[in-house]
N, C-alpha and C positions, 0 to 999 in steps of 0.2 A: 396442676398445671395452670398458669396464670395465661390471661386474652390472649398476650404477645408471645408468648413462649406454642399457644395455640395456633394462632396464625401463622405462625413459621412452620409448623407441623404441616398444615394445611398448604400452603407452597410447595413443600415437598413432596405431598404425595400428587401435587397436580406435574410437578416436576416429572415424576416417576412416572407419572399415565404419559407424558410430552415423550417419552422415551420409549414405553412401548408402544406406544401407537404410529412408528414413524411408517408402516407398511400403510396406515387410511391417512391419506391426507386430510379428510375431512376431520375427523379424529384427532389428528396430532395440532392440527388449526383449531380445533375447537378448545382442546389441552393447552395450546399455546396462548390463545384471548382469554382464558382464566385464568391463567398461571401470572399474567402478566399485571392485573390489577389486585389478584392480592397477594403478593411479591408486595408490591408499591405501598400498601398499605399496613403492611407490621410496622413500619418508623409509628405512621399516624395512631396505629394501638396502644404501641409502646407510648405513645406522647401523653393519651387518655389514658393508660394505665397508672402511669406515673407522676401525672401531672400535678399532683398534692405533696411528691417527696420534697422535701427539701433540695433544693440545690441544682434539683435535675434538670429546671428553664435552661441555667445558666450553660452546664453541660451541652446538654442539647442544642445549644444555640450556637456554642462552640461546633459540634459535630456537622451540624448544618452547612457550617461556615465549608468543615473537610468536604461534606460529600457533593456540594456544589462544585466543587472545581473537578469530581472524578464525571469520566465522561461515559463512562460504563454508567453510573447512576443517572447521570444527568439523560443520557441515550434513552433508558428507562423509562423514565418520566415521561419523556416525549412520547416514547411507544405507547403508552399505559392512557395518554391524552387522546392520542390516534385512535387506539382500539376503543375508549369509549365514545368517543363522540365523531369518529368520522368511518373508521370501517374494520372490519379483520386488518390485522398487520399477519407479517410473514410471506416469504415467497417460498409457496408450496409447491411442493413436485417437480423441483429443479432435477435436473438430470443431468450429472455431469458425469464424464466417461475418463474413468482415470489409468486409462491404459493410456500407452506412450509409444509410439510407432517406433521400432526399431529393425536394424540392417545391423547385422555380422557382431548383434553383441552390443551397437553403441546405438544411443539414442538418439531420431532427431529431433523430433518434434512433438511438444505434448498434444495432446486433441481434445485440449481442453480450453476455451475460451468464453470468459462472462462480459458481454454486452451492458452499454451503458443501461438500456430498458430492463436489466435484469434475467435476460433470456439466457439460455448457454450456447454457444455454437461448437460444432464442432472444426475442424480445418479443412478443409476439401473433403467432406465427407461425402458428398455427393460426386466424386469426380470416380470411374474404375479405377483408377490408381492413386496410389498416395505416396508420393516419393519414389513411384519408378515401382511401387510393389503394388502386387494383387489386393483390391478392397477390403477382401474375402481373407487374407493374409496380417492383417493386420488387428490384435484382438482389444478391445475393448471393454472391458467390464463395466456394469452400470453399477450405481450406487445414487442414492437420493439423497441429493444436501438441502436442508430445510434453509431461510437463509431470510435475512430482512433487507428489502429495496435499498437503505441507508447503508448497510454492511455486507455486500454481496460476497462470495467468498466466503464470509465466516461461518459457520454452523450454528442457528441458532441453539441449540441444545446445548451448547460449549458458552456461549454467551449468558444464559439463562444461568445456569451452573455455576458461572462464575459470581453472579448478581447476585443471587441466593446468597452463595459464602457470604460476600460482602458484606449481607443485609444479616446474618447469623454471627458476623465479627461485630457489629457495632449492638447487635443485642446481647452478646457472652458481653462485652463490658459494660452494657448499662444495667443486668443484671448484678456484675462483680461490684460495679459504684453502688449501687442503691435499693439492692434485695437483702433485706434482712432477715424475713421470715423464709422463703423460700429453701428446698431442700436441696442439698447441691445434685442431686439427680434430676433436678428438673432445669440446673442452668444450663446451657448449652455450651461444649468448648470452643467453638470456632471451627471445627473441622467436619466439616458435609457430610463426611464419608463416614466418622464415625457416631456422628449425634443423631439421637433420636429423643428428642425432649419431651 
């Protein structure tokens, strides 16, 4: 197994710790500031890796051109800038409650609400009743969404997941361009779920 075929390994299994660990936040933020820089840094290995093939500047320079304009990458970068030289990223131990108040079968109102600062609110949760029903009547289940200040709403873990792939579609084809020696059990095919390089 070659650096960059390495490094992607190494993303993944920091991926997999981001996933069991969402019960410690400290844990899943710790999982997530490492996940997040060397994610960023397989293009860079691959670049040292390959940098004597023939042909693969020119490639590359081309690819470069694609992954600037995707904003999932471009998001990346920016995170990957944060978490080293300014702070943890991720908004840990969000609590959003994704039960939905309902009367006679229909629903009225979700109780679920994210604030510009990042926080969740819930809807008159603090009030004895919520639409006319009992507090105590209306059920709620928690669940914890990990989530970045920039993309609130979304899961980080879904987001992460999906960068990965990205970053394993542009390495299965700089491997298919420009690995000669290589075994094809060691190329990756582009699919998360089933690769293990």
């Amino acid at each position: 197994m070659n650096d960059t075929l390495k490094r992607l390994k190494e993303a993944e299994i920091l991926l997999d710790r981001m996933k069991n660990s969402t019960s410690n936040h400290f844990e899943f933020r710790t999982n997530l500031n490492a996940f997040i820089p060397q994610a960023r840094s397989i293009t860079l290995v691959m670049q040292k890796e390959f940098s004597k093939t023939p042909q693969f500047e020119e490639w590359y320079k081309s690819k470069q051109s694609e992954m600037q304009k995707d904003e999932l990458l471009m998001f990346f970068i920016e995170q990957r800038n944060k978490s080293q030289k300014e702070k943890s990223v991720g908004k840990i131990g969000t609590i959003t409650r994704l039960g939905t108040l309902t009367t006679s079968g229909s629903t009225l109102i979700p109780l679920i609400k994210f604030e510009k600062d990042g926080n969740v609110k819930l809807h008159e949760i603090d009030k004895d009743t919520i639409k006319d029903m009992p507090r105590n009547a209306v059920k709620t289940p928690t669940t914890i969404l990990y989530t970045f200040d920039e993309k609130l709403g979304e899961d980080a873990i879904d987001l992460c997941s999906t960068y990965l792939q990205k970053l394993k579609i542009i390495v299965t084809e700089c491997y298919g361009k420009f690995s000669l020696n290589k075994s094809q059990s060691d190329v990756p095919t582009g699919n998360a779920e089933n690769d293990v390089p």
